[in-house]
mmCIF file of the C-alpha atoms, coordinates in Angstrom:
data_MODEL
# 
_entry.id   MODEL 
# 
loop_
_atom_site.group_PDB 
_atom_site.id 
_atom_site.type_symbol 
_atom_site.label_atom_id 
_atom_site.label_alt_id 
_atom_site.label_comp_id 
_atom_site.label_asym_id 
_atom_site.label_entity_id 
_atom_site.label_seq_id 
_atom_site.pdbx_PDB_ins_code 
_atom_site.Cartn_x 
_atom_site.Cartn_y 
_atom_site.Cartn_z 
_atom_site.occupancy 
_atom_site.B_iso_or_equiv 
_atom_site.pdbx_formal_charge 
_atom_site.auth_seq_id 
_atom_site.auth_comp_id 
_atom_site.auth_asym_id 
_atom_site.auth_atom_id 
_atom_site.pdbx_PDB_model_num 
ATOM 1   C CA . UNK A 1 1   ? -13.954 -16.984 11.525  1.00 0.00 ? 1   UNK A CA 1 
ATOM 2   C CA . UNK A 1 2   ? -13.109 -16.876 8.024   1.00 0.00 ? 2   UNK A CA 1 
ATOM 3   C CA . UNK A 1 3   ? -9.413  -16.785 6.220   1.00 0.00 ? 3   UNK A CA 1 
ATOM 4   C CA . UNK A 1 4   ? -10.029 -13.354 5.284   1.00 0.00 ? 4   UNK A CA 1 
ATOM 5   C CA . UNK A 1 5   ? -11.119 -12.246 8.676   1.00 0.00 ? 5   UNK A CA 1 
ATOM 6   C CA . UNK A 1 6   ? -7.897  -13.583 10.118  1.00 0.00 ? 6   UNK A CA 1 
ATOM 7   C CA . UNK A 1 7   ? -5.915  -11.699 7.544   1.00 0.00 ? 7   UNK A CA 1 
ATOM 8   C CA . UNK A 1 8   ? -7.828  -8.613  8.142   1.00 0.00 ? 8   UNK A CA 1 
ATOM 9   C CA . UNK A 1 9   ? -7.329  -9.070  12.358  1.00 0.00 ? 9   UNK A CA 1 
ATOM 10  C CA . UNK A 1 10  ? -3.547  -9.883  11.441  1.00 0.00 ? 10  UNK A CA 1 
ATOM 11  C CA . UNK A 1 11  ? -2.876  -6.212  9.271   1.00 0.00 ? 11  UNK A CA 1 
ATOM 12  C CA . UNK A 1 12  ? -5.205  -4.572  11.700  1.00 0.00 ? 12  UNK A CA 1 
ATOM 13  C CA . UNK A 1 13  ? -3.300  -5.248  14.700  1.00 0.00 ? 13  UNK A CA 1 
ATOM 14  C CA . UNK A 1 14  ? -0.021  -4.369  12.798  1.00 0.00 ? 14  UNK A CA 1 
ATOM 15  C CA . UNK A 1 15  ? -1.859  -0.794  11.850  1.00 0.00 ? 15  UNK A CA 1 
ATOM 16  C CA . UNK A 1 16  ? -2.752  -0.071  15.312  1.00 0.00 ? 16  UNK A CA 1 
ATOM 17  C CA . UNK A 1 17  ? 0.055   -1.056  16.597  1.00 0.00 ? 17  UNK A CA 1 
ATOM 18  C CA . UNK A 1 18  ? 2.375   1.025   14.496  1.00 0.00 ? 18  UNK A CA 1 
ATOM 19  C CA . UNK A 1 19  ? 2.444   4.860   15.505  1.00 0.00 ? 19  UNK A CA 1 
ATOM 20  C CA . UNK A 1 20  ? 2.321   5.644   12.169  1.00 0.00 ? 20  UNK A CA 1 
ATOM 21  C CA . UNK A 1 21  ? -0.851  4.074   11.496  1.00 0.00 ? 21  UNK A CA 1 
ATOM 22  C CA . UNK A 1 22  ? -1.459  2.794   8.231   1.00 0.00 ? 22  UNK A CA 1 
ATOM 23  C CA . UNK A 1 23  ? 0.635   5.253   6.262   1.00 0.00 ? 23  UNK A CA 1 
ATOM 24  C CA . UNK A 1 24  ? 3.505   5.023   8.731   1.00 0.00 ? 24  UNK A CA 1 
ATOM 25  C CA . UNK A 1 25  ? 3.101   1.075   8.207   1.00 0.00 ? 25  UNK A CA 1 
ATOM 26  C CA . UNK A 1 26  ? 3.241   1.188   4.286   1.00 0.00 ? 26  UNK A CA 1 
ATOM 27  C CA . UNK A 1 27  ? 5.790   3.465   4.088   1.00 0.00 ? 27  UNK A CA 1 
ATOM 28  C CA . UNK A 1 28  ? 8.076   1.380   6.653   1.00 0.00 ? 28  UNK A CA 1 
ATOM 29  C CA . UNK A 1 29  ? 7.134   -1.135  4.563   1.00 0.00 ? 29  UNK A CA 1 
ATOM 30  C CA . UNK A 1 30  ? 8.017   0.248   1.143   1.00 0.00 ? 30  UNK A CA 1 
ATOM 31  C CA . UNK A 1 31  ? 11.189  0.950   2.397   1.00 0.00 ? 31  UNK A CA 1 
ATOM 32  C CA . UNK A 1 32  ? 12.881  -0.940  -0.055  1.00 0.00 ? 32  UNK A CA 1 
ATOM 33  C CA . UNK A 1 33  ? 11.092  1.427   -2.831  1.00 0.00 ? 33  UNK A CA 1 
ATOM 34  C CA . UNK A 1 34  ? 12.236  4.783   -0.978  1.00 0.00 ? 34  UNK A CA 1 
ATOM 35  C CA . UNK A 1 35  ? 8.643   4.560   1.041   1.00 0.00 ? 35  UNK A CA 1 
ATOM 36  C CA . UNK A 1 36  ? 5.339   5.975   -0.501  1.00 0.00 ? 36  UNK A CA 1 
ATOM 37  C CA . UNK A 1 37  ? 6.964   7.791   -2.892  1.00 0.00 ? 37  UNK A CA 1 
ATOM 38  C CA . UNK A 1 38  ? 9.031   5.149   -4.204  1.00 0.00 ? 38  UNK A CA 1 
ATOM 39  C CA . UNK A 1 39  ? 6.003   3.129   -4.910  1.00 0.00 ? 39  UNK A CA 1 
ATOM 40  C CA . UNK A 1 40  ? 4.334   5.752   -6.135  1.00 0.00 ? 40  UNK A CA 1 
ATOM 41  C CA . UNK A 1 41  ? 6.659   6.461   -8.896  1.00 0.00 ? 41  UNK A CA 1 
ATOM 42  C CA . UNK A 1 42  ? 6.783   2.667   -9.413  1.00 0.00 ? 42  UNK A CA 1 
ATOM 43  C CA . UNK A 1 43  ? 2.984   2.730   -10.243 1.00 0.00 ? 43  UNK A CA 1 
ATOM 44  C CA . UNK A 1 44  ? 3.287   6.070   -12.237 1.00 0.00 ? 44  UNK A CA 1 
ATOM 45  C CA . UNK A 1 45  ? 5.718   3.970   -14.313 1.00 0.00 ? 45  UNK A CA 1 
ATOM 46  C CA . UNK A 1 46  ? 3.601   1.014   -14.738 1.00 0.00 ? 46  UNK A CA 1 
ATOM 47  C CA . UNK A 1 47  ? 0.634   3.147   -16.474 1.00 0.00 ? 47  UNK A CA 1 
ATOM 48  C CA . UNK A 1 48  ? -1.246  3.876   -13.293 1.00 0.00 ? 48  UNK A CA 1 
ATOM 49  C CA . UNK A 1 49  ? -1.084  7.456   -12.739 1.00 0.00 ? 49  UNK A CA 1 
ATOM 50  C CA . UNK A 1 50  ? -4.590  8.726   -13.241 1.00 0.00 ? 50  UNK A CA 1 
ATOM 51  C CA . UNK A 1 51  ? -5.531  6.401   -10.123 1.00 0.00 ? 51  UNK A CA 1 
ATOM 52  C CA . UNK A 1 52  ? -2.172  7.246   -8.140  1.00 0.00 ? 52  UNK A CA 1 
ATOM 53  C CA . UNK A 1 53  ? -2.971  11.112  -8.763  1.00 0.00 ? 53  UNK A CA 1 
ATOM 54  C CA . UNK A 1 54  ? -6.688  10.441  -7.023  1.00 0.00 ? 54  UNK A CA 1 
ATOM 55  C CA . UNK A 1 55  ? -5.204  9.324   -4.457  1.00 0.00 ? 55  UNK A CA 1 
ATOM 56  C CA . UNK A 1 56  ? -3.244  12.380  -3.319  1.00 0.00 ? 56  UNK A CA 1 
ATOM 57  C CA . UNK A 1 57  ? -5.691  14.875  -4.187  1.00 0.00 ? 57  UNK A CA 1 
ATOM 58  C CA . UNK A 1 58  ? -9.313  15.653  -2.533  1.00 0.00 ? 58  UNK A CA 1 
ATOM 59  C CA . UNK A 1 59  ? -11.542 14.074  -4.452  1.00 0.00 ? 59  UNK A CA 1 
ATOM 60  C CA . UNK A 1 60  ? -12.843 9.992   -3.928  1.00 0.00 ? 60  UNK A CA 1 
ATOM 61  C CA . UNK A 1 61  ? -10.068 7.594   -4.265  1.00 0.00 ? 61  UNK A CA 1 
ATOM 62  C CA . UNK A 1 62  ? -9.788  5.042   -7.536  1.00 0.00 ? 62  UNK A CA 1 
ATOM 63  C CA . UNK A 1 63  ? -9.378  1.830   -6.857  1.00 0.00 ? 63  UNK A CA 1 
ATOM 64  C CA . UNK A 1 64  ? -6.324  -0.543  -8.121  1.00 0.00 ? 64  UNK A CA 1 
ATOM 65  C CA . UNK A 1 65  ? -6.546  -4.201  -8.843  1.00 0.00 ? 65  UNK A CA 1 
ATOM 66  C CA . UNK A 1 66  ? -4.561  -6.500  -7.110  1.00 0.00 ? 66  UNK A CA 1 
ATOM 67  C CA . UNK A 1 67  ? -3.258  -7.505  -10.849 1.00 0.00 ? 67  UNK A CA 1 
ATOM 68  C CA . UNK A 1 68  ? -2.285  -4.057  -11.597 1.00 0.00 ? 68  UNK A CA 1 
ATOM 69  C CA . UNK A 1 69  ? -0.049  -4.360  -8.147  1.00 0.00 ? 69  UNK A CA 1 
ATOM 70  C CA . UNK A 1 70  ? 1.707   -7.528  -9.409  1.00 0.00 ? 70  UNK A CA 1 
ATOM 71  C CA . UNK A 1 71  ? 2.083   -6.239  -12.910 1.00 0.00 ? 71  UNK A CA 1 
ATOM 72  C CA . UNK A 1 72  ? 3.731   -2.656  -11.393 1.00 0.00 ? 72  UNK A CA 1 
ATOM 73  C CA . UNK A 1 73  ? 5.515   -4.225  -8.644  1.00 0.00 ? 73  UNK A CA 1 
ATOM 74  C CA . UNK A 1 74  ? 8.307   -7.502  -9.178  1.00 0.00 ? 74  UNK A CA 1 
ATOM 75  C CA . UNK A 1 75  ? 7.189   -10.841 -7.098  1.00 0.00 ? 75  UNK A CA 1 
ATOM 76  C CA . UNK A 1 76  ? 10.573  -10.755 -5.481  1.00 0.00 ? 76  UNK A CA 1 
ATOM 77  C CA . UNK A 1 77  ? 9.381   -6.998  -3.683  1.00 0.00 ? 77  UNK A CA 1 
ATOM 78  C CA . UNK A 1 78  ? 6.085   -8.805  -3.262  1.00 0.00 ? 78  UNK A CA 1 
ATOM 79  C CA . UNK A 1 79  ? 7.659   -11.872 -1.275  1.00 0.00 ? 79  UNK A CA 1 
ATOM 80  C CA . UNK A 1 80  ? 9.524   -9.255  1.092   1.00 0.00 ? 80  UNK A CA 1 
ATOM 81  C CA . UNK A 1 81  ? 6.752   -6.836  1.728   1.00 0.00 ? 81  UNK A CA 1 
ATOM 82  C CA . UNK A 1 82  ? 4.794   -9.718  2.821   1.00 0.00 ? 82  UNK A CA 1 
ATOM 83  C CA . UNK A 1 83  ? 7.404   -10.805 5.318   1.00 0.00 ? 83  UNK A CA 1 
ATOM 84  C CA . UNK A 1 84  ? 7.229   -7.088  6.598   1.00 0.00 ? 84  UNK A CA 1 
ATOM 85  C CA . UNK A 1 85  ? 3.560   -6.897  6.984   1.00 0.00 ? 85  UNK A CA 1 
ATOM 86  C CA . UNK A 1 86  ? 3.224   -10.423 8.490   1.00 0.00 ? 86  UNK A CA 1 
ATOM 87  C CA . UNK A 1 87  ? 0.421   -11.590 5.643   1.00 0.00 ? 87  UNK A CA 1 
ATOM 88  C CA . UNK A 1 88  ? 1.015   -14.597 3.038   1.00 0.00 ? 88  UNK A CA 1 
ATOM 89  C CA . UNK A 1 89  ? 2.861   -14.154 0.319   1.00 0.00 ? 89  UNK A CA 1 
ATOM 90  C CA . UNK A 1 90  ? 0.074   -15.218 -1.855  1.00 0.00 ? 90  UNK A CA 1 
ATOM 91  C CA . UNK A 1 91  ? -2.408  -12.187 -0.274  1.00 0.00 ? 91  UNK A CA 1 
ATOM 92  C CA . UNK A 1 92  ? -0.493  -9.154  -0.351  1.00 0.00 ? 92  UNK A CA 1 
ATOM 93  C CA . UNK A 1 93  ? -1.336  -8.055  -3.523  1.00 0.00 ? 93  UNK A CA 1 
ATOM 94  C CA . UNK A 1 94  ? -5.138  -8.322  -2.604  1.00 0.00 ? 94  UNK A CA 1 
ATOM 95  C CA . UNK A 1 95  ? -4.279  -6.578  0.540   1.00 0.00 ? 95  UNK A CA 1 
ATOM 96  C CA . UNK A 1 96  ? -2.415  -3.701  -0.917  1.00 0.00 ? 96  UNK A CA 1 
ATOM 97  C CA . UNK A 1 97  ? -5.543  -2.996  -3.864  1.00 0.00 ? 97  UNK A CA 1 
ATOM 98  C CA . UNK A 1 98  ? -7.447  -2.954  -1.095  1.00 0.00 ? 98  UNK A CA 1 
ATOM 99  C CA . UNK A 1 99  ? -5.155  -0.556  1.542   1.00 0.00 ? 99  UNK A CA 1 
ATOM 100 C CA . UNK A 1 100 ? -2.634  1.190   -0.689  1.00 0.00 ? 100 UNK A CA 1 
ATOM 101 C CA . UNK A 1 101 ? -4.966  3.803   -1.717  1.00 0.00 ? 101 UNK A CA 1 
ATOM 102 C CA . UNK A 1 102 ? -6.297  4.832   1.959   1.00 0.00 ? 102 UNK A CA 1 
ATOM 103 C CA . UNK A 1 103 ? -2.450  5.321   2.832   1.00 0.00 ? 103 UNK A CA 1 
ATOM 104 C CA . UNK A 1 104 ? -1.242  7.038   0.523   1.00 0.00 ? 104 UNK A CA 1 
ATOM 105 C CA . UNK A 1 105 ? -4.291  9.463   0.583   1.00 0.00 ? 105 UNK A CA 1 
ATOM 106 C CA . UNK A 1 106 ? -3.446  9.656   4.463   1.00 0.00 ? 106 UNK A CA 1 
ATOM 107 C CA . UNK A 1 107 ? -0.076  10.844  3.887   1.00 0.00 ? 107 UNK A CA 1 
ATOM 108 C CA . UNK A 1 108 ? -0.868  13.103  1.391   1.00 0.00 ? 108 UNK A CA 1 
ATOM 109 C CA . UNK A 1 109 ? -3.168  15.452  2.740   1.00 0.00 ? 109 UNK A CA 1 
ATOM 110 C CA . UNK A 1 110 ? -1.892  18.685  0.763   1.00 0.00 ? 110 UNK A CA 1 
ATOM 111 C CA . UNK A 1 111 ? -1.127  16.824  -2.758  1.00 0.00 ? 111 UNK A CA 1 
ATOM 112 C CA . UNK A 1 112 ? 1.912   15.338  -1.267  1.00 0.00 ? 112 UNK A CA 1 
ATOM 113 C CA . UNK A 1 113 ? 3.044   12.086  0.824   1.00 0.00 ? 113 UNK A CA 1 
ATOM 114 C CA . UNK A 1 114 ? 4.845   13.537  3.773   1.00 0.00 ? 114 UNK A CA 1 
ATOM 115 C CA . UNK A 1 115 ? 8.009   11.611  4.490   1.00 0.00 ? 115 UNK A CA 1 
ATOM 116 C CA . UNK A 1 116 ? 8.541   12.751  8.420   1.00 0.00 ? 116 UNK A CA 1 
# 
């Protein structure tokens, strides 16, 4: 089994285990931000908002790069989210181009995350 299939096994088992599911997981995680939202408006800052806005509405989702994460987000918030979701410090920005867009679509199924 390769690294990445451990890492994958590792956030899956924190998803399912969470009653929140992936969006509950990201927004307890994001905490720090004010949740989804917090983030959100972090990326919005950073230049990202065309790919942010696909996320919450209907149509297909555009992806982020796991350089755009580190360049919106500070390495300190990057350190502690990785604590939160149990992955290496040096991954998390990988995993959150590659999950961030499926939860924030997921708690955003009228245009806007839902916070309860």
């Amino acid at each position: 089994m390769s690294f990445f299939d451990n890492l994958g096994g590792m956030l899956g088992k924190a998803i399912s285990n969470h009653p929140g599911g992936l969006g509950g997981l990201m927004s307890d995680a994001f905490s720090e931000f004010g949740g989804l939202d917090g983030v959100v408006t972090k990326l919005n800052d950073a230049g990202l908002g065309s790919r942010v806005n696909s996320w919450l509405g209907r149509g297909e989702n555009q992806p982020i790069t796991p350089d755009e994460i580190r360049s919106a987000l500070s390495n300190e918030y990057l350190v502690s989210l990785a604590q939160k979701l149990g992955v290496p410090t040096d991954q998390v920005a990988n995993i959150l181009a590659q999950h961030l867009p499926a939860a924030v679509d997921q708690a955003s199924p009228d245009g806007t995350i839902r916070t309860s």
